[in-house]
C-alpha atoms as one frame of an Amber mdcrd trajectory, in Angstrom:
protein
  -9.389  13.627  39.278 -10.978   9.837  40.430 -10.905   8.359  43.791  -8.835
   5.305  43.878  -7.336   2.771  46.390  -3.611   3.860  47.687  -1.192   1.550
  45.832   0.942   1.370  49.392  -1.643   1.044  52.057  -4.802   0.048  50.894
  -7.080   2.803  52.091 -10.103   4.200  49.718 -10.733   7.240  47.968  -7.671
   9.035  47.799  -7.672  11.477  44.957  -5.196   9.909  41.949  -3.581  13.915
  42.018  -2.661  13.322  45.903   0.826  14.547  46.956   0.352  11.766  49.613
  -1.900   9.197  51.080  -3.644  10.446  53.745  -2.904   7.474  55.748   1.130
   6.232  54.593   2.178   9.214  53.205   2.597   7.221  49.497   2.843  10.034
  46.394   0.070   8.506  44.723   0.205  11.630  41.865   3.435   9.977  41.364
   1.926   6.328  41.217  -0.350   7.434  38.485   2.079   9.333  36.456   3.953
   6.258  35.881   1.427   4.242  35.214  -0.236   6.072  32.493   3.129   6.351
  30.940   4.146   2.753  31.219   0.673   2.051  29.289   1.161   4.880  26.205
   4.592   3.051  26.205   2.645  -0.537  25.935  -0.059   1.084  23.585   2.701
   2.880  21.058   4.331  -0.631  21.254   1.079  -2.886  20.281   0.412  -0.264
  17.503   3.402  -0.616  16.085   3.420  -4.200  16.220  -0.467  -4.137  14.654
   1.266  -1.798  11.872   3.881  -4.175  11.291   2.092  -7.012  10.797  -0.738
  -5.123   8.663   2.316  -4.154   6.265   3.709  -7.990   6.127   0.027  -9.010
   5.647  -0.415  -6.438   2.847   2.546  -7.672   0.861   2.053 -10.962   1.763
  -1.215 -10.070  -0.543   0.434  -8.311  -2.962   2.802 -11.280  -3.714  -0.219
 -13.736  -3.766  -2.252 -11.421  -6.594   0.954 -11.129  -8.256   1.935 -14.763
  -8.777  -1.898 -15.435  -9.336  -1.863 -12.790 -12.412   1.706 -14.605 -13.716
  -0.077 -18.027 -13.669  -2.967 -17.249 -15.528  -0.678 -14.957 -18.284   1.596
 -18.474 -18.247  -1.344 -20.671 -18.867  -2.647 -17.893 -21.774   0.974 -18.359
 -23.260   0.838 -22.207 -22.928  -2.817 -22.318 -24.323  -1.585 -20.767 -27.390
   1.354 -22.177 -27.389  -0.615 -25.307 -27.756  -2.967 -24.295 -29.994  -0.474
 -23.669 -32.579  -1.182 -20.080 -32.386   2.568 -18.656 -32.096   5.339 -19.733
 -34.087   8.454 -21.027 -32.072  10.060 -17.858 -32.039   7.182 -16.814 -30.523
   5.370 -14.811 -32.954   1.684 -14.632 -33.110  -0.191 -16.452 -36.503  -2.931
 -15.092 -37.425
């Protein structure tokens, strides 16, 4: 239970459980209620859009080592390919 100000009228310290303000007659229980469940909505919805974009970030990754670890196995290839080190059907001299 906290003491807050009465959405409706203004006045202080009315318990956030209140049936009504003492003063309007506001369900400020009911006040509450909603807003704690609009913001787990607005949390569930930031997580999910924090574990959306940690999942394109982690591919995104992913796809960066992986063309990284094909450039250096093509520049291998093309090293030896240079050096005379594999025939042109692409058998290794030794």
């Amino acid at each position: 239970m906290a003491l807050v100000k009465c959405p409706e009228c203004g006045r202080e310290r009315v318990s956030d459980t209140a049936e009504a303000c003492p003063d309007c007659g506001y369900n400020v229980r009911a006040h509450y209620e909603r807003v704690k469940e609009e913001n787990e909505k607005r949390l569930e919805e930031e997580e999910s859009v924090l574990s959306a974009e940690r999942e394109s970030e982690e591919e995104k990754t992913l796809e960066e080592e992986t063309a990284s670890k094909e450039e250096r196995i093509s520049e291998r290839q093309n090293e030896r390919m240079e050096s005379g080190r594999y025939l042109e059907n692409g058998m290794q001299i030794q």
